[in-house]
C-alpha beads as a LAMMPS data file, in Angstrom:
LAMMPS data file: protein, C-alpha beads

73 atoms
72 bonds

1 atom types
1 bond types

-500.0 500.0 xlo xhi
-500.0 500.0 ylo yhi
-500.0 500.0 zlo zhi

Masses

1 110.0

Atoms # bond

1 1 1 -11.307 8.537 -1.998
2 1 1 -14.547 7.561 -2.919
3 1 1 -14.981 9.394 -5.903
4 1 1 -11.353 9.200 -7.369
5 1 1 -10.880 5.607 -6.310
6 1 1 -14.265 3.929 -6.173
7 1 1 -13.443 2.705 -2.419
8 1 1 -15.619 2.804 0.324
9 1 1 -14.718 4.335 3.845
10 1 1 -16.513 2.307 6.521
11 1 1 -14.579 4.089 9.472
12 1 1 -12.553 7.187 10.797
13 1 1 -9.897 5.392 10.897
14 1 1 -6.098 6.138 9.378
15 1 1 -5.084 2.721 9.157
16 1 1 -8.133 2.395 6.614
17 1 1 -7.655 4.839 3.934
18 1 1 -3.540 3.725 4.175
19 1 1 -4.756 0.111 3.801
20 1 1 -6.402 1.647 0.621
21 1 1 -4.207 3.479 -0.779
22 1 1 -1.849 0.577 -0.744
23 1 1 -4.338 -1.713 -2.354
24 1 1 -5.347 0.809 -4.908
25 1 1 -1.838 0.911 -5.888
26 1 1 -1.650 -2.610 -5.847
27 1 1 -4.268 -3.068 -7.869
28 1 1 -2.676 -0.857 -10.171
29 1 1 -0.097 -3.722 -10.931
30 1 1 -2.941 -5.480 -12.679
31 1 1 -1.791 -8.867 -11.513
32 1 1 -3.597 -11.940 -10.033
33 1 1 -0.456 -12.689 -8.173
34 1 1 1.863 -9.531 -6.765
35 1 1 5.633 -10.407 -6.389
36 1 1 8.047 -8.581 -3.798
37 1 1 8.780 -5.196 -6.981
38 1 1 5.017 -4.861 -7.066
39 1 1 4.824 -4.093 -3.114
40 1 1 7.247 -2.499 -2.837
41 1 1 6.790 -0.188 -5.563
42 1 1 3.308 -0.100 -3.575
43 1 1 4.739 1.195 -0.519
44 1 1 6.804 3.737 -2.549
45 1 1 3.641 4.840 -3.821
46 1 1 1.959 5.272 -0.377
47 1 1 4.737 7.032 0.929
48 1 1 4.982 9.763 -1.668
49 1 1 1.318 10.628 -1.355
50 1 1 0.558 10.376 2.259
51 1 1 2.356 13.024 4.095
52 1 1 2.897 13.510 8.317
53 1 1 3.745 11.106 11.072
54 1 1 2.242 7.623 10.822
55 1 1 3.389 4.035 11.456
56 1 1 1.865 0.490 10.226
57 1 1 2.983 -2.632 10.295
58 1 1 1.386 -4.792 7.539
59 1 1 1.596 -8.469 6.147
60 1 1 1.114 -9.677 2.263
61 1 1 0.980 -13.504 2.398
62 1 1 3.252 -14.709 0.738
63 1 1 5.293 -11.436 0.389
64 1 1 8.408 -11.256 2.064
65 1 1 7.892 -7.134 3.325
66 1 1 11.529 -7.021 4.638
67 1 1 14.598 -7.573 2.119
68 1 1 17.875 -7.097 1.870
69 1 1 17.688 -5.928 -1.958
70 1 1 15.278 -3.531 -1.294
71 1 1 15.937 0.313 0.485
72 1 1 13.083 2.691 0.079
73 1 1 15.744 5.127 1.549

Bonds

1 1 1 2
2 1 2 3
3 1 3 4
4 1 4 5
5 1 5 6
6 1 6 7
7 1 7 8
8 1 8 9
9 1 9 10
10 1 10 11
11 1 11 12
12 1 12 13
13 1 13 14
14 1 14 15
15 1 15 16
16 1 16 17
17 1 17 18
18 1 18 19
19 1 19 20
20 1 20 21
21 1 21 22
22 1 22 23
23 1 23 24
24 1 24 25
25 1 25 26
26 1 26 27
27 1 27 28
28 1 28 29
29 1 29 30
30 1 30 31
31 1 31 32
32 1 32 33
33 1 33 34
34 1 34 35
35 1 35 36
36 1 36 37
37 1 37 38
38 1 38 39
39 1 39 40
40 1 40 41
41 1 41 42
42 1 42 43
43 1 43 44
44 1 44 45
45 1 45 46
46 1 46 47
47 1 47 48
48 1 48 49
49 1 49 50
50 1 50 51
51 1 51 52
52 1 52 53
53 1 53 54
54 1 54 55
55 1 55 56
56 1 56 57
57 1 57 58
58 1 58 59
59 1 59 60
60 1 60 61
61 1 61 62
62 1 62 63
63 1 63 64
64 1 64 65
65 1 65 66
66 1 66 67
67 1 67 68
68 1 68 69
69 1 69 70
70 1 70 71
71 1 71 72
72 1 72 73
């Protein structure tokens, strides 16, 4: 992660390098402000390239997370 991404691992923990991941692929949007496609698209992208059993539960402000016109199936 450090070397493809240019992020920094402080911990052992999971929940961190997902938390990357996510914001790596946010940052990918090249946006100041993200709307509801770019995280979701996000998540998409986290999903596809973390594999195994995890959950999180995670909170954008502003970003409404949970919509109807949304299904990442």
């Amino acid at each position: 992660m450090e070397e493809e991404l240019h992020r920094h691992i402080n911990t052992d923990s999971d929940s961190e390098v997902l938390l990357n991941i996510l914001a790596e692929s946010l940052q990918r949007a090249g946006k100041v402000r993200i709307n509801e496609d770019d995280t979701f698209s996000a998540v998409s992208s986290l999903f596809q390239s973390c594999r195994g059993g995890y959950a999180c539960v995670g909170m954008i402000t502003g970003t409404d997370l949970l919509s109807p016109k949304h299904s990442l199936g």
